[in-house]
N, C-alpha and C positions, 0 to 999 in steps of 0.2 A: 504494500500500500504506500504509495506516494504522501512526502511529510504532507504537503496541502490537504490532501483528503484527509488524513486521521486527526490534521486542526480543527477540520470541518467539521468530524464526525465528534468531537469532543464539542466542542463551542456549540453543536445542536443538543446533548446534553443537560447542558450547563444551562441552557435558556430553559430546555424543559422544566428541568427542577426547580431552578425559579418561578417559572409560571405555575408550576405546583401549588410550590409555596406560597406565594400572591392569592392564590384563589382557594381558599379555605372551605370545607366541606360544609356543605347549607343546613340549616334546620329545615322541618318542613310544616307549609301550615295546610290540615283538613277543613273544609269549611263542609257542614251538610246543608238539608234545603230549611229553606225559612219557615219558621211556626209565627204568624201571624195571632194576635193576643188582642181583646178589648182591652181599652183605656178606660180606665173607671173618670176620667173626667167628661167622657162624652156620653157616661149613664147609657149606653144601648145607642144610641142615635147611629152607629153606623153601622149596624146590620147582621147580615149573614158573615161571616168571618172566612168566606172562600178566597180565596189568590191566585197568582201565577207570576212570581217572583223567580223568574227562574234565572236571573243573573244577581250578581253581585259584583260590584267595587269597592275593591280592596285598598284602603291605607293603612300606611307603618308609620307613627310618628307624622303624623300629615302629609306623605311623599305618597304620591302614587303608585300601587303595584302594579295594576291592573282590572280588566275588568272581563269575567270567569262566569262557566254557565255551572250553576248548582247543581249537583253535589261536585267540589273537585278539589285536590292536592296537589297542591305548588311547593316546590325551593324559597325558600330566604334566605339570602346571601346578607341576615343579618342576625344576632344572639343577642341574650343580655337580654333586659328590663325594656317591653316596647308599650306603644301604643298601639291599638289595633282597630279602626272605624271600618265597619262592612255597612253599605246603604244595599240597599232593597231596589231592584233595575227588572223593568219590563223592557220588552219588546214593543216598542211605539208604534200605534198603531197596525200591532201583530207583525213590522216586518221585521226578521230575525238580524238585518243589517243595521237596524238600530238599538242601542241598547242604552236607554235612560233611566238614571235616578226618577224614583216613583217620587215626586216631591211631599207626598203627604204624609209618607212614614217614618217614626223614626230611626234616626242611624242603632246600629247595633254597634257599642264601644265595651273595649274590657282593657284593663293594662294587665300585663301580664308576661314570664319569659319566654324566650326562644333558647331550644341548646341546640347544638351543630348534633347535627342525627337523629331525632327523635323529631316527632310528630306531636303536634299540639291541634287537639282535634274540638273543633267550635260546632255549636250546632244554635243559629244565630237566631235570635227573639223580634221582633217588631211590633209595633202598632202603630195606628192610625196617629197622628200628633192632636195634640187637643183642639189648636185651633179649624181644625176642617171641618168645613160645610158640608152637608151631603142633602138631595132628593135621593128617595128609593121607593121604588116599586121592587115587592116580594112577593106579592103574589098571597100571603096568608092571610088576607082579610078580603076573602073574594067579594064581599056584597059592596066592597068600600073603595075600588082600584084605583091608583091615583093615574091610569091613563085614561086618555078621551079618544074613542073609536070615531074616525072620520064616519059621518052618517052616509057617507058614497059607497063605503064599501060594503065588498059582497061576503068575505069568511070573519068566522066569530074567532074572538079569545076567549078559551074555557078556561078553566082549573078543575078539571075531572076530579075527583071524589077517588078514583080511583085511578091515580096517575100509577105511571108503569115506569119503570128505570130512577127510581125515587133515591137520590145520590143522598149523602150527609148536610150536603150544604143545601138541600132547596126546601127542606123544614116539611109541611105538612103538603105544600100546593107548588105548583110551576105553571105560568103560564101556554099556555096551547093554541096554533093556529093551522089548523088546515086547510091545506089548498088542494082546489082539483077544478077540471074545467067549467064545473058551473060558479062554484066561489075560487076567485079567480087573483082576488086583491086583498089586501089587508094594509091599511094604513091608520095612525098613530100617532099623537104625542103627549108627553106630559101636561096634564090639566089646572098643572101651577105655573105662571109666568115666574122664571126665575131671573131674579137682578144677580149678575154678577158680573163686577166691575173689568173693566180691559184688562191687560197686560198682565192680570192675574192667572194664577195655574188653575186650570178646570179641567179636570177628564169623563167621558163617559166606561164605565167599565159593565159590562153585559155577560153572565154566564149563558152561554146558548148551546142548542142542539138541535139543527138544521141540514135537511134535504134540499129546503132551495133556497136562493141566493137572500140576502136579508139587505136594503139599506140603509143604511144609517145618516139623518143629517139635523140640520137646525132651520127652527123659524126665527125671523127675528119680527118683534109683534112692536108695530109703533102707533099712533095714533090714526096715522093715516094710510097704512100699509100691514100687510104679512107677507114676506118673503122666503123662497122655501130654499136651502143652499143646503143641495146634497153631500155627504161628506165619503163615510168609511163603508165598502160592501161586505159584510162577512159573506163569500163564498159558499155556496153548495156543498155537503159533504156527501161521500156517497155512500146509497144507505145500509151497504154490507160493514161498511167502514166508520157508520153515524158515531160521533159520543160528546160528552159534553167539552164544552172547550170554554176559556176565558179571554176576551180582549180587553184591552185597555188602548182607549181613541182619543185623541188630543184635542183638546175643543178650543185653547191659547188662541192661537192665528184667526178660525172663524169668530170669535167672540168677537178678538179684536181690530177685524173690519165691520163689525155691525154698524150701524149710523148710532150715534150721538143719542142716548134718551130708549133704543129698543130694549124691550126685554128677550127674554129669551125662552121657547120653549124647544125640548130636545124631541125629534121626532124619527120616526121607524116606518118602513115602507116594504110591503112586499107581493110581489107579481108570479106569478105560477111561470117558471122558469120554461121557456124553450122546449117543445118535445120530453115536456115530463104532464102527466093526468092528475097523479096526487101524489103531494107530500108534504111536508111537517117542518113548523120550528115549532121550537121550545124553548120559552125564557124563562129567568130568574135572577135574582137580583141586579138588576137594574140601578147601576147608580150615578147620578151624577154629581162629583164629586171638585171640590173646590174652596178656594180661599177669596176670601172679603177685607 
């Protein structure tokens, strides 16, 4: 071996073990899925306690980790005494490319250590913060619904007595809508004008279970006007494959182009889908959800 090469093959070495050295063996953090809890400040006022939290962003000492779909185990290339903030992140408006802090719950914090090797396994808590607003429609007070059925349309909303697929979170009723070619329409909105102010966080969040497409949008209701501005379609599922799902729909941006003085009611639209005869959604907690 020529001296060149064997300086070579040392000095590659020699950088190795250094960089060994330099990069110190990680702790590791488990994070499981979120348990969503009442707030004893809001007495009940916000509902069925269902979610879909299924991200998480991670900070260490207020530095950013990252941002991880629940349940998951990451490296930290850091030990010792930290701090740990996990927020609670949907999918905005269901699409999996976006991934936002839920702004109405709170952060999950714990101080606590890391050791280089060992697994510090979190299984992160949440609720609603005190200050949020909420409308809900659940469906468990059927003589009393707080939607208003357009009088044009042609299928009804029940709450069968004897609902079928009856999940944890829809309590004793869910709402029902059946479509087929004679009842053909089903349209919808909240029966309360709700004020809430611009530039404020407002979401719509829907547990649903549908065969045909559903739309979701806003009126904005002024003295001299109702304007109907379409928004989010939940999709058709199909019905080998039906089951309940949750979105969460940003209501921000439309609110705040409404005019000056409207209020606002949130409204649900639906049409017997293209070369289909009959089939079904199914709602349940219905909320919309916001700060003033």
């Amino acid at each position: 071996m020529r001296l060149s090469a064997f300086l070579l093959l040392i000095s590659f070495f020699v950088i190795a073990s250094s960089c060994l050295k330099n990069n110190p063996e990680p702790a590791y953090l488990e994070v499981n899925q979120w348990t969503l809890q009442s707030n004893a400040a809001l007495s009940g006022n916000e509902g069925e306690l269902s979610h879909n939290f299924s991200e998480a962003w991670v900070y260490i000492d207020d530095e950013i980790v990252g941002v991880f779909e629940v349940p998951f185990k990451i490296p930290i290339l850091k030990t010792g005494l930290v701090n740990i903030k996990i927020y609670p992140a949907v999918k905005n408006n269901g699409i999996s490319a976006t991934k936002k802090i839920y702004p109405f719950m709170d952060v999950y914090e714990v101080n606590t250590e890391l050791i280089t090797n060992q697994t510090l396994t979190l299984n992160p808590v949440t609720r609603y913060t005190a200050v949020t607003n909420f409308w809900i429609e659940d469906f468990e007070d059927p003589l009393n619904l707080n939607i208003e059925v357009d009088q044009n349309t042609s299928a009804l909303l029940t709450t069968p007595t004897s609902n079928e697929d009856l999940q944890w979170f829809n309590g004793n009723f869910y709402g029902k809508i059946s479509l087929n070619t004679s009842d053909s329409s089903w349209i919808a909105s909240t029966n309360e004008q709700l004020s809430i102010l611009k530039n404020r966080e407002a979401y719509l969040e829907i547990d649903f279970y549908n065969t045909n497409s559903l739309l979701t949008g806003m009126l904005w209701v002024s003295p001299s006007s109702i304007v109907d501005n379409p928004n989010i379609q939940l999709n058709a599922q199909t019905p080998e494959n039906v089951k309940w799902k949750k979105i969460y729909i940003d209501l921000k941006e439309l609110i705040g182009n409404s005019p000056n003085g409207s209020n606002i009611l949130q409204s649900l639209k639906a049409l017997l889908d293209e070369d289909k005869t009959e089939t079904e959604i199914r709602l349940d907690n219905i909320k919309v959800v916001y700060f003033n």
